[in-house]
ZAGU-996769 format. One record per residue (C-alpha): x, y, z. Coordinates in steps of 0.2 Angstrom, whole numbers. Layout:
REM residues N
mivex X = X | Y = Y | Z = Z $
...
END
This chain:
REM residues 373
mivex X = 0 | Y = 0 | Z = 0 $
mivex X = 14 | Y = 13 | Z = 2 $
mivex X = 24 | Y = 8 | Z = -11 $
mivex X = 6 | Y = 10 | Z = -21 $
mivex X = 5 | Y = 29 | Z = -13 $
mivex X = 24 | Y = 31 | Z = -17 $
mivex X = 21 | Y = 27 | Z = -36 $
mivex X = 4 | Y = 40 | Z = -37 $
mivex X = 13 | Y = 54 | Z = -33 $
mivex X = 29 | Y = 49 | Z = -42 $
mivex X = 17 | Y = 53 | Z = -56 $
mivex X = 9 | Y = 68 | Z = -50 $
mivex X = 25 | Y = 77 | Z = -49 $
mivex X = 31 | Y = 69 | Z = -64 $
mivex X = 17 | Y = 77 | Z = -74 $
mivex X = 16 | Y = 93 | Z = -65 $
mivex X = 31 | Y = 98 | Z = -74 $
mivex X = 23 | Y = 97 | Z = -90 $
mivex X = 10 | Y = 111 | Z = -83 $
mivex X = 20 | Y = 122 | Z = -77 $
mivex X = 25 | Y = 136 | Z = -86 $
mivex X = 16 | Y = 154 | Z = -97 $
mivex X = 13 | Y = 148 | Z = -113 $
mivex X = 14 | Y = 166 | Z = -117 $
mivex X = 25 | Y = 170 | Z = -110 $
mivex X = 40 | Y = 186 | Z = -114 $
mivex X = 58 | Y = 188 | Z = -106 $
mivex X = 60 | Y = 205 | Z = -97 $
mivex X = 74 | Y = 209 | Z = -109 $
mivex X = 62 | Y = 208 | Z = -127 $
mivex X = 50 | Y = 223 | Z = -117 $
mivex X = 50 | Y = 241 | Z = -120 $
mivex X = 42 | Y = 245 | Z = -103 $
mivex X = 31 | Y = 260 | Z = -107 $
mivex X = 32 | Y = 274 | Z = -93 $
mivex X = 23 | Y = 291 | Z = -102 $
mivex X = 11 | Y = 287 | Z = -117 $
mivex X = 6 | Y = 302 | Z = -127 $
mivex X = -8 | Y = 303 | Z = -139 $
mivex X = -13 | Y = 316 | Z = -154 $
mivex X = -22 | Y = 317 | Z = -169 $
mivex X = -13 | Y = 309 | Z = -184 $
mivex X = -10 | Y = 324 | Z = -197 $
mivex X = -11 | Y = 314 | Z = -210 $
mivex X = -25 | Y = 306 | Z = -209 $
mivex X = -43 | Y = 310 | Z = -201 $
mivex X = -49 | Y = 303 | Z = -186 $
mivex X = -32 | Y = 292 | Z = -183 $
mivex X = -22 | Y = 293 | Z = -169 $
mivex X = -4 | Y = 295 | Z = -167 $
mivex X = 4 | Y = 289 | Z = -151 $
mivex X = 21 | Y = 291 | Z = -144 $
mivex X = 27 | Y = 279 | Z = -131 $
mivex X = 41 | Y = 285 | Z = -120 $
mivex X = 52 | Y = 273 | Z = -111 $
mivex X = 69 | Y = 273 | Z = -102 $
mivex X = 83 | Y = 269 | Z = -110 $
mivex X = 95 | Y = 255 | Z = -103 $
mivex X = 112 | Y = 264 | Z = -113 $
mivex X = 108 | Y = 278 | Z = -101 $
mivex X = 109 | Y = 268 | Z = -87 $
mivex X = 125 | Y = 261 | Z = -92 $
mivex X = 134 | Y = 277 | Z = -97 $
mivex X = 134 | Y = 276 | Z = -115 $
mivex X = 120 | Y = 289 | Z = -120 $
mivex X = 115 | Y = 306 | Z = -116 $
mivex X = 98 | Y = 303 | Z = -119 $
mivex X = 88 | Y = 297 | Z = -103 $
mivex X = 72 | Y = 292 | Z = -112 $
mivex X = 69 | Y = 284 | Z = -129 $
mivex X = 52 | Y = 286 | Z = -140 $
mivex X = 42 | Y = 279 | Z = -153 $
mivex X = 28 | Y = 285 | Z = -162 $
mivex X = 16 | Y = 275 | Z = -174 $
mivex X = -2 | Y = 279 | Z = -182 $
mivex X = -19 | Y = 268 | Z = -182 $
mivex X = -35 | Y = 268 | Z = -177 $
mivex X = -30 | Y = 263 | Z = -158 $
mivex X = -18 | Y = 261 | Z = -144 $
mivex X = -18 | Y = 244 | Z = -147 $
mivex X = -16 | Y = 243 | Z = -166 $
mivex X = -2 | Y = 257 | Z = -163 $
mivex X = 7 | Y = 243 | Z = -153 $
mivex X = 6 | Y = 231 | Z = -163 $
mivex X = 14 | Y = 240 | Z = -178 $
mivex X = 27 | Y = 246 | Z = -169 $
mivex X = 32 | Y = 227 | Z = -166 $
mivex X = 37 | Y = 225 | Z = -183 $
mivex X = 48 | Y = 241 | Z = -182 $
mivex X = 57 | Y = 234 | Z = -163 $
mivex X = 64 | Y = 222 | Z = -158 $
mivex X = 55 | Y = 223 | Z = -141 $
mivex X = 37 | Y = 223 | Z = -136 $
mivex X = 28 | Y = 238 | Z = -127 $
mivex X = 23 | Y = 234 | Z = -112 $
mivex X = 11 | Y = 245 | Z = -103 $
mivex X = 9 | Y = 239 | Z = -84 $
mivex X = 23 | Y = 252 | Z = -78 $
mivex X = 16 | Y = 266 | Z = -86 $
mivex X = 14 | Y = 281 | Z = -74 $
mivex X = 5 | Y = 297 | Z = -86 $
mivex X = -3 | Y = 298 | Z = -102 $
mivex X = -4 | Y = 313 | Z = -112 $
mivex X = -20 | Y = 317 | Z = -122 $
mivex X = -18 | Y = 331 | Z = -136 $
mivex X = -30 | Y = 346 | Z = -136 $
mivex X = -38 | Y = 340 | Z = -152 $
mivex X = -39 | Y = 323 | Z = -147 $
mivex X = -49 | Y = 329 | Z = -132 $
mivex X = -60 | Y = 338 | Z = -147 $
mivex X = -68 | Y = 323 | Z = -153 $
mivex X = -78 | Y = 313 | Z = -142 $
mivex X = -78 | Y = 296 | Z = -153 $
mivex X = -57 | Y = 295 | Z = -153 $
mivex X = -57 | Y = 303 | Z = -133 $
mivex X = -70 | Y = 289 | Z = -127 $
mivex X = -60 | Y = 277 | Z = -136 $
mivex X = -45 | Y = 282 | Z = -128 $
mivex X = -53 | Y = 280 | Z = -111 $
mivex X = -61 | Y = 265 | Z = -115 $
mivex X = -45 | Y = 255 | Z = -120 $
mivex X = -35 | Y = 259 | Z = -104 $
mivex X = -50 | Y = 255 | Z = -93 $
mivex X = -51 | Y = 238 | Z = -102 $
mivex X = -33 | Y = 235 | Z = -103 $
mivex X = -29 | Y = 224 | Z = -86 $
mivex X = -9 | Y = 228 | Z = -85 $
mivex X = -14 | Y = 247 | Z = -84 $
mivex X = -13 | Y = 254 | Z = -67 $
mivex X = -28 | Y = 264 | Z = -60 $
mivex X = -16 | Y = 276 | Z = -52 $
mivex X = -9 | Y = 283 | Z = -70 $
mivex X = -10 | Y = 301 | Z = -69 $
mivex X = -18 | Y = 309 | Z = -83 $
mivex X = -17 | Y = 327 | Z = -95 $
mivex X = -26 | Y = 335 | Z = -107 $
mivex X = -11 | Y = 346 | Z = -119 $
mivex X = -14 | Y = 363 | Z = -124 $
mivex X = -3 | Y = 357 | Z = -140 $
mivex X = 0 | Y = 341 | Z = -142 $
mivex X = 6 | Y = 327 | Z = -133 $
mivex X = 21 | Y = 324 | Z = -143 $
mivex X = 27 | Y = 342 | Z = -139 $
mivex X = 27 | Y = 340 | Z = -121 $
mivex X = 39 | Y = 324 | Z = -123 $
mivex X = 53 | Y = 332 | Z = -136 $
mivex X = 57 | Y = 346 | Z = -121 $
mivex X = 71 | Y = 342 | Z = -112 $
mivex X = 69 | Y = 351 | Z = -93 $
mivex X = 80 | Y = 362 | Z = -87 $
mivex X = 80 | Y = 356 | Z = -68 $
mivex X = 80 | Y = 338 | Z = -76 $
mivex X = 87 | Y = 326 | Z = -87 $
mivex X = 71 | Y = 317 | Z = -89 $
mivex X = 56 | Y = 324 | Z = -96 $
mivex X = 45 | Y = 310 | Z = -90 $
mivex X = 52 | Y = 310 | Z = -72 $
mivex X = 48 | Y = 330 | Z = -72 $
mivex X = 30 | Y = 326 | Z = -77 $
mivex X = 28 | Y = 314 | Z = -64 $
mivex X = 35 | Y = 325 | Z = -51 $
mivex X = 24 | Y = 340 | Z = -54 $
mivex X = 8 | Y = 330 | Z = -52 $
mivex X = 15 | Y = 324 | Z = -33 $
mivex X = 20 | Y = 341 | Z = -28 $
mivex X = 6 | Y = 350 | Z = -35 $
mivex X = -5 | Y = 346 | Z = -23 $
mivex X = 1 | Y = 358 | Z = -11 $
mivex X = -5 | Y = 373 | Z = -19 $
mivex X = -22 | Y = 367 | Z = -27 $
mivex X = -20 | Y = 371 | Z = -44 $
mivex X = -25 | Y = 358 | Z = -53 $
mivex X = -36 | Y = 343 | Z = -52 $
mivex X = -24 | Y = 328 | Z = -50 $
mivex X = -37 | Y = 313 | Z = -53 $
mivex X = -30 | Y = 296 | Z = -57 $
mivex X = -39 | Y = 285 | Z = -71 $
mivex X = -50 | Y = 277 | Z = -57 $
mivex X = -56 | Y = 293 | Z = -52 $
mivex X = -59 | Y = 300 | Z = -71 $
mivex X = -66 | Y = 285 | Z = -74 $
mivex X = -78 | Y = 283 | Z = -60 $
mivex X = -85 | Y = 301 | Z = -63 $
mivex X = -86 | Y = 297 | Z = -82 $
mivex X = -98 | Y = 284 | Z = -79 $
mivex X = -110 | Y = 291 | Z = -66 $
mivex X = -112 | Y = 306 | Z = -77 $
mivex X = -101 | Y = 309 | Z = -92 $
mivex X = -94 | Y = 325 | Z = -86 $
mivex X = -79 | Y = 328 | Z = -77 $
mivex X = -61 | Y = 337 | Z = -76 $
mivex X = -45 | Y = 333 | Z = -80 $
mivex X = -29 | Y = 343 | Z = -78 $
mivex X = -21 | Y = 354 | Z = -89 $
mivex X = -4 | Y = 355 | Z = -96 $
mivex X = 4 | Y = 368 | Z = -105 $
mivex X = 22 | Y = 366 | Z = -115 $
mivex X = 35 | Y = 377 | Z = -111 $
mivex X = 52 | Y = 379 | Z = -120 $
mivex X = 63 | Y = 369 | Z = -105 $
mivex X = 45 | Y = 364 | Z = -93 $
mivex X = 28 | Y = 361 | Z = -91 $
mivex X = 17 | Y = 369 | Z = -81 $
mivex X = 2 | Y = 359 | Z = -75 $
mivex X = -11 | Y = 372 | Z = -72 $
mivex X = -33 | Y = 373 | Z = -71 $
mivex X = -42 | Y = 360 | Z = -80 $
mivex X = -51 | Y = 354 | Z = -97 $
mivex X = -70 | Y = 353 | Z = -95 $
mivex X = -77 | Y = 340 | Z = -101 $
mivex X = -98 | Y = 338 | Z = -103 $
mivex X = -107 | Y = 323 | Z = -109 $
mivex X = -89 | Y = 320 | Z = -116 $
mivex X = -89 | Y = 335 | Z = -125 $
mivex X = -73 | Y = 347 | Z = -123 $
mivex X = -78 | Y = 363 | Z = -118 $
mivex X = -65 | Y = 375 | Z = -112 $
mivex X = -54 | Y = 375 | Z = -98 $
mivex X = -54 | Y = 383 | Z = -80 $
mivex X = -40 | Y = 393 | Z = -74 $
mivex X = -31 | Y = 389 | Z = -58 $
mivex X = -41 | Y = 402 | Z = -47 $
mivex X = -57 | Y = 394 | Z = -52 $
mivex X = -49 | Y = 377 | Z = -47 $
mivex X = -47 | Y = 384 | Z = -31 $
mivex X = -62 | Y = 389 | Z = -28 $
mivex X = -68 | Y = 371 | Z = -36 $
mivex X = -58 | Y = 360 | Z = -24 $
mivex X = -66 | Y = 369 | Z = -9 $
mivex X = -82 | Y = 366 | Z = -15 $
mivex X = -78 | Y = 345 | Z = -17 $
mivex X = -70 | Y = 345 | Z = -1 $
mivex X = -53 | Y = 341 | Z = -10 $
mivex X = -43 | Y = 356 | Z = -6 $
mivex X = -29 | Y = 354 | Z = 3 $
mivex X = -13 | Y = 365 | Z = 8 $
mivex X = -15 | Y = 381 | Z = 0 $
mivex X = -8 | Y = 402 | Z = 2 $
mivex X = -20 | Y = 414 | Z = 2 $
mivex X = -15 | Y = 433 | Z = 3 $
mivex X = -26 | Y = 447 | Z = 11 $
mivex X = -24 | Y = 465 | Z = 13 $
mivex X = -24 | Y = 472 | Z = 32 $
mivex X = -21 | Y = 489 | Z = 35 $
mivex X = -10 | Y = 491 | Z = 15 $
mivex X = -2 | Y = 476 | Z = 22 $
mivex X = -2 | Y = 460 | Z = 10 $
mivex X = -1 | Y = 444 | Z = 22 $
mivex X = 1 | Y = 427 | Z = 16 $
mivex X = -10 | Y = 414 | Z = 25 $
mivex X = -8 | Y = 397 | Z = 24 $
mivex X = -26 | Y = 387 | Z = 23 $
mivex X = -26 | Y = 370 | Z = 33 $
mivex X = -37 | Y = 356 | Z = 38 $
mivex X = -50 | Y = 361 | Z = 27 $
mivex X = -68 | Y = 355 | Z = 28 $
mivex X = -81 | Y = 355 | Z = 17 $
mivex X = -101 | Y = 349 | Z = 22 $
mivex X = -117 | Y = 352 | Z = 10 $
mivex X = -136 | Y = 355 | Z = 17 $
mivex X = -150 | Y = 357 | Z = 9 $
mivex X = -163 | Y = 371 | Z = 15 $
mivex X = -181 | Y = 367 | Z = 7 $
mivex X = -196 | Y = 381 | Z = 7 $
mivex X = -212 | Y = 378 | Z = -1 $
mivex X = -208 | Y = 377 | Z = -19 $
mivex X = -190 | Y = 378 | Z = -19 $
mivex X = -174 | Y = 373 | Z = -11 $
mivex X = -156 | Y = 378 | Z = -8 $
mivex X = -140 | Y = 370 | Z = -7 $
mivex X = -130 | Y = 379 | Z = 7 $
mivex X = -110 | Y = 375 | Z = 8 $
mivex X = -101 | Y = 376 | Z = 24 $
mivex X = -82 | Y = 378 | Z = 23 $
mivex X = -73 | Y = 377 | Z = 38 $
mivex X = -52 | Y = 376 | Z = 41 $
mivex X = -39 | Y = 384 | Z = 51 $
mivex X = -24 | Y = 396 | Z = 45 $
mivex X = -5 | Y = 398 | Z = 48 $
mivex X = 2 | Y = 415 | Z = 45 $
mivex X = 16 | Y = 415 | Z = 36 $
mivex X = 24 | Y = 433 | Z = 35 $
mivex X = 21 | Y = 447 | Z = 42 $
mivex X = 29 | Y = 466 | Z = 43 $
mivex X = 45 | Y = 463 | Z = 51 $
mivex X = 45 | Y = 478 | Z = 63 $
mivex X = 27 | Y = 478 | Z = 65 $
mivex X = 21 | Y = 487 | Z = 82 $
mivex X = 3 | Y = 477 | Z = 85 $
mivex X = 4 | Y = 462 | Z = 95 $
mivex X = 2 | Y = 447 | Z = 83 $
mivex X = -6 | Y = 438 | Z = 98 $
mivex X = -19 | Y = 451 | Z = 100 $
mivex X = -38 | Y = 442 | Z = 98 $
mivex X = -45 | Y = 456 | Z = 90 $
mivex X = -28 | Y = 458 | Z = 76 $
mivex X = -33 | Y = 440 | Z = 74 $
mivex X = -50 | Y = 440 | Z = 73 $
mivex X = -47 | Y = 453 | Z = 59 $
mivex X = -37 | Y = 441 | Z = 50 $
mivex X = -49 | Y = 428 | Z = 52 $
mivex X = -61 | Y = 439 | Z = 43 $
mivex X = -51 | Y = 443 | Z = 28 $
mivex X = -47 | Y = 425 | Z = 24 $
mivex X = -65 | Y = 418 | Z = 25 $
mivex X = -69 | Y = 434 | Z = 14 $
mivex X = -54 | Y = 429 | Z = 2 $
mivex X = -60 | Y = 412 | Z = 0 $
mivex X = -80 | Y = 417 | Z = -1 $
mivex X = -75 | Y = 427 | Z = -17 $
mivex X = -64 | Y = 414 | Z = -24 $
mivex X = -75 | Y = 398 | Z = -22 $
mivex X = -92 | Y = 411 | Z = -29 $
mivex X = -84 | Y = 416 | Z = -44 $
mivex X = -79 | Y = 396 | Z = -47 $
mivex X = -96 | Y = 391 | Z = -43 $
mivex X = -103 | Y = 405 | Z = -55 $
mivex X = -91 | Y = 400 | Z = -70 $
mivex X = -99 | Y = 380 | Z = -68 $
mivex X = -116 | Y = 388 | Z = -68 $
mivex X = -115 | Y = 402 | Z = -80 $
mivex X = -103 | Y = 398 | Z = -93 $
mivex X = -102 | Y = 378 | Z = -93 $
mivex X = -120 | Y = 373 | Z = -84 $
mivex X = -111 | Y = 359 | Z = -78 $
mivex X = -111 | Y = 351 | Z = -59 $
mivex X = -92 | Y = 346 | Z = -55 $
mivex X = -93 | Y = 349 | Z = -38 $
mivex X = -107 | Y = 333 | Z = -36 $
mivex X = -121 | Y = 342 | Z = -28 $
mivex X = -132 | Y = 329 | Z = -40 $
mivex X = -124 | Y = 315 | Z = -33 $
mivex X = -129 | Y = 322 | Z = -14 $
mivex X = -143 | Y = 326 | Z = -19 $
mivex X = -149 | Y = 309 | Z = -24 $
mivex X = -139 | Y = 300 | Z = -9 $
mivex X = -147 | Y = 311 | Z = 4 $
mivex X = -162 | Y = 318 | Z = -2 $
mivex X = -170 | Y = 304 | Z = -15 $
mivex X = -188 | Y = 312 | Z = -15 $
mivex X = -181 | Y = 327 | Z = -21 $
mivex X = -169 | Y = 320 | Z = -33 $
mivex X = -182 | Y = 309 | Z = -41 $
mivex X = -193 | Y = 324 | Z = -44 $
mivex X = -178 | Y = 334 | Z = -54 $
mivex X = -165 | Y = 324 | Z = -61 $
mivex X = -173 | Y = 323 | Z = -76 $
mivex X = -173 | Y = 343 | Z = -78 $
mivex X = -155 | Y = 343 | Z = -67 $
mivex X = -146 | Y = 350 | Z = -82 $
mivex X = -159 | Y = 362 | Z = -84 $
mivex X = -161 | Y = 367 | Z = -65 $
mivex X = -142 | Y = 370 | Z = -59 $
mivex X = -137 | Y = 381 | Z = -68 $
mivex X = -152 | Y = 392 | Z = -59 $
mivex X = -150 | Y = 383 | Z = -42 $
mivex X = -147 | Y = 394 | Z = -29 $
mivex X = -132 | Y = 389 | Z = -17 $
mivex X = -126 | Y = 399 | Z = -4 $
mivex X = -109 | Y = 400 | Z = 0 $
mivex X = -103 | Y = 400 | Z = 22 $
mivex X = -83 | Y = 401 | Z = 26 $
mivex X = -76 | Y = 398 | Z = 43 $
mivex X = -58 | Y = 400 | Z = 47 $
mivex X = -48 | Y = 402 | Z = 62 $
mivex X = -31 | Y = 408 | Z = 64 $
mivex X = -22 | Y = 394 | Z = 74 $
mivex X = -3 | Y = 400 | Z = 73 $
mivex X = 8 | Y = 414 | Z = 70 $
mivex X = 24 | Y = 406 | Z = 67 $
mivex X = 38 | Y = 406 | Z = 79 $
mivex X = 42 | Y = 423 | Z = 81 $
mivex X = 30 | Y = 436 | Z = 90 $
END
């Protein structure tokens, strides 16, 4: 009986090593590992793409070239046919589960069949990573990936970087895929962050509207501002005010954004309370008030959550007035809170926010004055 045992798993393992293996699979040396992926119109042909795949490259890493990254650009109807052309131009296989941004050209972002495709083909690609950051181009995408930065050798590195630092100041909306794409799908509008080319940088700065998939325009970085307050997204930001011919730089912290909604007999409003602290950050050097002094502080308090009033109203007014889109998600509170309401006007929502009244309430308190008095 145990010799019998012996024998069954003899075979077992015997076998097993005939199953082993990826019938498909590629040596780490035969891949082009994709790290920036930009993607334009083609020029030469109408609704095609043109996509440039930017990868590092390994003779840089060993000394023998100058040139950190290494591109590629081929035409077709898609990502994927792009890639597959390109194979028969390489020796190595793009390979796309590295890849941290992709670049989309303005006139990409023009056409809702090629953008939606675009979309469509990195959320069903299962290699690409839900964290990619990504950018609409003022320009193209293949413009942004010739510069070579002045603070850097790498031009995909510097891209990388300024979407990490740039949330401290709030200029921008830095959304990964998953976010672009969960927001796509509830309502087919959303943002997505800007870039602009420079000569030797890029500036990431406001945002591309988009509307039922439709490019409509951009918001500056002042109205993205105001924007991220209003989606409780903000996060460190400076904010000036005037005291006494005095321009003081605060700095915003632990903001917090809530939403209630006020009804009246035919009618309702949605009223936004914005609460936070702030940090002052310079001051006049041989000032004679006592920074300490509740009522100097008080004052400042003031200014700030006037500042900000301004800022996030004129934001909200833009969405309303010249868009008549909701970025901020009052829909979406509206229907997760408030469902009788919401099943009474979602069908007219598009018609109603841009007349919906919301009002606008800032809280802030100065918490520190930095260390010296």
């Amino acid at each position: 009986m145990h010799r019998k045992k012996t024998y069954i798993l003899f075979l077992m393992i015997f076998f097993s090593m005939f199953l082993m293996g990826c019938w498909d699979k590629i040596e780490i040396e035969d891949r082009a590992y994709a790290i920036t992926i930009g993607v334009d119109l083609n020029q030469d042909e109408d609704n095609q793409l043109s996509i440039t795949f930017a990868f590092p490259n390994p003779s840089a890493v060993l000394g023998e070239s100058d040139e950190p990254v290494m591109k590629i650009t081929g035409a077709g109807d898609s990502i994927y046919e792009v890639m597959r052309s390109i194979g028969t131009r390489s020796n190595r296989q793009i390979y796309l589960g590295h890849f941290r941004t992709v670049l989309i050209g303005e006139e990409v972002a023009k056409r809702p069949e090629l953008f939606r495709g675009v979309l469509d083909a990195l959320e069903k690609d299962p290699h690409v990573s839900r964290k990619v950051n990504i950018g609409i181009v003022e320009g193209t995408a293949k413009e942004v990936l010739d510069i070579k930065p002045s603070l850097g050798p790498d031009i995909t590195q510097f891209i990388r970087q300024i979407f990490e630092h740039d949330k401290l100041i709030n200029r921008a909306p830095l959304q990964t895929l998953n976010e672009i794409f969960e927001f796509m799908h509830r309502s087919e509008d959303g943002l997505i962050t800007r870039i602009i080319p420079g000569a030797t940088d890029v500036k990431v700065a406001g945002a591309a509207v988009f509307k039922d998939f439709e490019f409509l325009g951009y918001i500056g970085e002042e109205v993205n501002r105001g924007l991220m307050f209003l989606q409780d997204e903000a996060d460190i930001g400076i904010f000036t005010v005037e005291h006494n011919d005095q321009k003081i730089p605060i700095e915003v912290t632990d903001t917090k954004t809530k939403y209630k909604l006020a009804q009246t007999d035919n009618d309702f409003k949605i009223i936004v309370e914005i609460s936070m602290e702030g940090d002052i950050r310079q001051l006049y050097f041989d000032l004679k008030n006592d920074v300490l002094e509740t009522g100097f502080l008080h004052e400042l308090g003031s200014l700030l959550e006037s500042r900000i009033k301004a800022n996030v109203n004129h934001s909200l007014g833009v969405l309303q007035n010249e868009y008549g889109v909701d970025l901020v998600g009052f829909d979406e509170y509206i229907e997760k809170f408030h469902p009788k309401i919401w099943g009474e006007i979602k069908d007219e929502y598009d018609e109603i926010f841009p007349q919906m009244d919301v009002v606008i309430e800032v809280d802030a308190e100065i918490r520190r004055i930095g260390l010296s008095k």
